[in-house]
GUDOGU-599778 format. One record per atom (N, C-alpha, C, O): residue in one letter; residue number from 1; z, y, x; atom name. Coordinates in steps of 0.001 Angstrom, whole numbers, plus 500000, padded with zeros to 6 digits. Layout:
(rec A,NUM,(Z,Y,X),CA) ...
***
This chain:
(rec X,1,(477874,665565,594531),N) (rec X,1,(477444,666403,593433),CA) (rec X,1,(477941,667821,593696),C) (rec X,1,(479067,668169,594054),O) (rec X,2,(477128,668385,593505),N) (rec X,2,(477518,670101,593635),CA) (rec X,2,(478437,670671,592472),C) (rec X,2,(478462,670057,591405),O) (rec X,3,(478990,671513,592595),N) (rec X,3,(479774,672081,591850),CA) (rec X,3,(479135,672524,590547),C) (rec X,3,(479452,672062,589451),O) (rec X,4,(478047,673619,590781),N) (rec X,4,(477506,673943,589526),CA) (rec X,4,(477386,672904,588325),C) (rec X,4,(477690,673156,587159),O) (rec X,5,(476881,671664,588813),N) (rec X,5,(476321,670562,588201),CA) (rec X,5,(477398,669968,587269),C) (rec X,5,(477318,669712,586068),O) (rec X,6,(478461,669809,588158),N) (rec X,6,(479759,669430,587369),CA) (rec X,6,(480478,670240,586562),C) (rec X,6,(481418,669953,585821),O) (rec X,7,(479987,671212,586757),N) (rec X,7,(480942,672237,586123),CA) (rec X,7,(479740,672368,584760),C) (rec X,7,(480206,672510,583630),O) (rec X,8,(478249,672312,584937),N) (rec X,8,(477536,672283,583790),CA) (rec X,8,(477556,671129,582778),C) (rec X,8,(477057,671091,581653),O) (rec X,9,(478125,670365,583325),N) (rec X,9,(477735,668373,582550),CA) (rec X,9,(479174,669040,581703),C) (rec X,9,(478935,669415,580555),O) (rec X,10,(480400,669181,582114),N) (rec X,10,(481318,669577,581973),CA) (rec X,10,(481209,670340,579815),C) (rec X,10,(481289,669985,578639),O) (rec X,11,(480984,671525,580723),N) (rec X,11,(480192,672671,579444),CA) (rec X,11,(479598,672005,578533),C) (rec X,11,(479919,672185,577358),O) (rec X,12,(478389,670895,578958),N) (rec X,12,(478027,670773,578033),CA) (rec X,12,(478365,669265,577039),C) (rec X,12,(477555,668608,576386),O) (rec X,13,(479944,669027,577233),N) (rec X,13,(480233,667852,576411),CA) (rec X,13,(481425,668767,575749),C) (rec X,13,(482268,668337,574963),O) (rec X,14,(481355,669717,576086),N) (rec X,14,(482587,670538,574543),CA) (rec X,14,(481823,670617,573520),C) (rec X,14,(480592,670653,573511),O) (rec X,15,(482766,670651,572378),N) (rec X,15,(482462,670938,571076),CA) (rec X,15,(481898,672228,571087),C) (rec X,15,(482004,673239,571780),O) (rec X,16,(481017,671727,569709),N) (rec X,16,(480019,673056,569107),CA) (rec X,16,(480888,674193,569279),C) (rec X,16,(480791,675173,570018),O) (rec X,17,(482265,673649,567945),N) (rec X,17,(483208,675057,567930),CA) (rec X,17,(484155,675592,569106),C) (rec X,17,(485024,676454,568975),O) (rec X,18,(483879,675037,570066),N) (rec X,18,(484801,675666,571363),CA) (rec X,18,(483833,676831,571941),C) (rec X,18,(484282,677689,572701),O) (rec X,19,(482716,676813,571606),N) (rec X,19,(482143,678457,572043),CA) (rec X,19,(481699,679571,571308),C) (rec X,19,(480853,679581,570414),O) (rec X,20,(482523,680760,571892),N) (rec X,20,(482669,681641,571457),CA) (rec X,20,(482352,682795,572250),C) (rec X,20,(482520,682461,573423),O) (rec X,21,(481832,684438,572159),N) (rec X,21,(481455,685016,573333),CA) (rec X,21,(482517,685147,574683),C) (rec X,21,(482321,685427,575865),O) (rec X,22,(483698,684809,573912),N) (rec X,22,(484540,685370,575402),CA) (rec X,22,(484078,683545,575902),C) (rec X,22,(483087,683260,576575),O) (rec X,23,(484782,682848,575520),N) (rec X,23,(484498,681463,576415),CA) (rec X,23,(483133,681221,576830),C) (rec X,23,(483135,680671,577931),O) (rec X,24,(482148,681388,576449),N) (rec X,24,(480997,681500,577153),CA) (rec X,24,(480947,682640,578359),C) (rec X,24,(480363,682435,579423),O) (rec X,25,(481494,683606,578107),N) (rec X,25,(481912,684314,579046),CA) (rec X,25,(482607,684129,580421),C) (rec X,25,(482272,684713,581451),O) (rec X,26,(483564,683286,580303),N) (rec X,26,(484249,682738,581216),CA) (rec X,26,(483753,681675,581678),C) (rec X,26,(483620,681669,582902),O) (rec X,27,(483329,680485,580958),N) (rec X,27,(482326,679601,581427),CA) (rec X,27,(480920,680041,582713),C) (rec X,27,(480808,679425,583772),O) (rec X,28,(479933,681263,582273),N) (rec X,28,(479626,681830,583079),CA) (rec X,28,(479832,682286,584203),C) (rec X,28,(479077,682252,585175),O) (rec X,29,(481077,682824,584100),N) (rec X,29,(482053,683457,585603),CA) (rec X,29,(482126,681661,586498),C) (rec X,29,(481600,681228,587523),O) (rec X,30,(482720,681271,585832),N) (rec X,30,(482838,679726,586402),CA) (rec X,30,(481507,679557,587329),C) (rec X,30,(481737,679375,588524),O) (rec X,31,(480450,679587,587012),N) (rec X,31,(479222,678660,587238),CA) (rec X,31,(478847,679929,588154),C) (rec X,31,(478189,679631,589151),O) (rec X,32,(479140,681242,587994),N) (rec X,32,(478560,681821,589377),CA) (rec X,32,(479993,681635,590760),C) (rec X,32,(480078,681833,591972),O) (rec X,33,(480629,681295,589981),N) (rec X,33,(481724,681158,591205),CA) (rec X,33,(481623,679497,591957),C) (rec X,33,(482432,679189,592833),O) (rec X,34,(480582,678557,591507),N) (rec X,34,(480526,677455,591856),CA) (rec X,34,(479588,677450,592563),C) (rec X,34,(479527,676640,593488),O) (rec X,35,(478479,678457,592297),N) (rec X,35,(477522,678747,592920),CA) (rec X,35,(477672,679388,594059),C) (rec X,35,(476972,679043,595011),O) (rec X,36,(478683,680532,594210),N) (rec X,36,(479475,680750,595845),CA) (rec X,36,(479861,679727,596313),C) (rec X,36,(479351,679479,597405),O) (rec X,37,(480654,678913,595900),N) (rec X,37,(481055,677824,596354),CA) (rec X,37,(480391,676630,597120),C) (rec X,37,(480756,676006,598117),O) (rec X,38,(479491,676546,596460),N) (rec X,38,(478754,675381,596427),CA) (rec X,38,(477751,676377,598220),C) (rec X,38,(477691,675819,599316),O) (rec X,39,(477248,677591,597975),N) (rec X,39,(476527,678125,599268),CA) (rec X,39,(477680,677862,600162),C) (rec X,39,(477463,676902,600901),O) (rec X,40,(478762,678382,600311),N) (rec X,40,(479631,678063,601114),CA) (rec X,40,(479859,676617,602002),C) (rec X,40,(479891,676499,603227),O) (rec X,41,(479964,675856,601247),N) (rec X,41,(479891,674416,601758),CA) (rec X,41,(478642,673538,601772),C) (rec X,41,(478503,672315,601768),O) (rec X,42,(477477,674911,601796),N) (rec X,42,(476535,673958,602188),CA) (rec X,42,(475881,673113,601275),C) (rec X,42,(475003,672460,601840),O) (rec X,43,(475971,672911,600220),N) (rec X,43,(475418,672383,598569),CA) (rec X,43,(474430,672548,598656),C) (rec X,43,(474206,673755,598748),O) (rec X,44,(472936,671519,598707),N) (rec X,44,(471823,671630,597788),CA) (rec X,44,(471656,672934,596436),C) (rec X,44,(472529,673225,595618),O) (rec X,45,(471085,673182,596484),N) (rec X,45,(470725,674118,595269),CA) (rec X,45,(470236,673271,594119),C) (rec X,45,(469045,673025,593931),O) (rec X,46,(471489,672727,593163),N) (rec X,46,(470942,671711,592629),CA) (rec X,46,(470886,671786,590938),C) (rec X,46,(470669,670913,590098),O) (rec X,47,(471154,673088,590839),N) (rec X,47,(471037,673944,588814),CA) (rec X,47,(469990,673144,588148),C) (rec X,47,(468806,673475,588218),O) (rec X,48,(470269,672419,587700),N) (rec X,48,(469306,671433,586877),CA) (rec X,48,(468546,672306,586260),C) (rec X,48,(469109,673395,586149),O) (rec X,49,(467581,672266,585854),N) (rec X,49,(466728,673529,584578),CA) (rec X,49,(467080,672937,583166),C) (rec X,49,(466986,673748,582245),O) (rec X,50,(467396,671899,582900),N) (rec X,50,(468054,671628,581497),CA) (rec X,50,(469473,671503,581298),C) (rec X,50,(469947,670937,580312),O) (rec X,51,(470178,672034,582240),N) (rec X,51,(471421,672306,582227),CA) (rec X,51,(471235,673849,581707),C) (rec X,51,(471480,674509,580697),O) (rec X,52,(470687,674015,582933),N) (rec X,52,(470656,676153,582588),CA) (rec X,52,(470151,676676,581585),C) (rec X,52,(470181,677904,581498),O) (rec X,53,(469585,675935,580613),N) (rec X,53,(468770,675983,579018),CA) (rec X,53,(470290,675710,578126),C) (rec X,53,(470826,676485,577334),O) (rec X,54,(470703,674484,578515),N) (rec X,54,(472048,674292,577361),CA) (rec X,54,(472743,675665,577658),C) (rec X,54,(473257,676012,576594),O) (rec X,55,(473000,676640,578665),N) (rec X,55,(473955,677863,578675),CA) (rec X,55,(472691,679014,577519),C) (rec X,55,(473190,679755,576671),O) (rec X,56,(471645,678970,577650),N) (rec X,56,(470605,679902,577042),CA) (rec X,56,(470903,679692,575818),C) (rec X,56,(471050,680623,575027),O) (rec X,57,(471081,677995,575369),N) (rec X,57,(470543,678169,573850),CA) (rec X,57,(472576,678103,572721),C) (rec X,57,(472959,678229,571558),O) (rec X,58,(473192,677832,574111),N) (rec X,58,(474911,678629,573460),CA) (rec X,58,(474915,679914,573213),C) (rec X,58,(475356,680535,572246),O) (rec X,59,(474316,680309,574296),N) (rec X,59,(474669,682276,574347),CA) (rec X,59,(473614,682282,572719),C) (rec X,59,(474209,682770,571758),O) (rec X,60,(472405,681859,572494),N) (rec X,60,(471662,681925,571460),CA) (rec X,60,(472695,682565,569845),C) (rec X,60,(472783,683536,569093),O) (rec X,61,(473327,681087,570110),N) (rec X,61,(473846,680721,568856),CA) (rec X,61,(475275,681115,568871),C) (rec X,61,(475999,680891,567901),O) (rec X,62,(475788,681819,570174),N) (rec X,62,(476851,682941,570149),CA) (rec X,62,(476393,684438,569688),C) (rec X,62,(477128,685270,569156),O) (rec X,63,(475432,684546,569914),N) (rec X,63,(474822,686286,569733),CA) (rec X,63,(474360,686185,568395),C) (rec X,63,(473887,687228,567943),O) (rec X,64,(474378,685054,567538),N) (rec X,64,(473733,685152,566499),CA) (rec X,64,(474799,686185,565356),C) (rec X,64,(474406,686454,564221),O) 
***
């Protein structure tokens, strides 16, 4: 499993109230730094598209 992936399944079993703009913030930094990671060692490009929607529809309901 690639990093991104784990690090997204991850994200998305916290609680509603654990995000906030800075922790979504940092969460983000995370997932592009897994994404170096993951090119580095050669990782499938494997960003689920309904993973990368659960980060869209947090930031949503953070910016609200």
């Amino acid at each position: 499993m690639c990093a991104v992936s784990a690090i997204s399944d991850y994200g998305r079993s916290l609680p509603e109230n654990f995000w906030t703009q800075e922790s979504l913030s940092e969460f983000k930094r995370l997932l592009r730094e897994a994404k170096i990671f993951d090119e580095k060692t050669n990782q499938p490009d494997c960003e689920d598209p309904e993973k990368a929607r659960f980060v869209e529809i947090v930031e949503e309901k953070v910016n609200k």
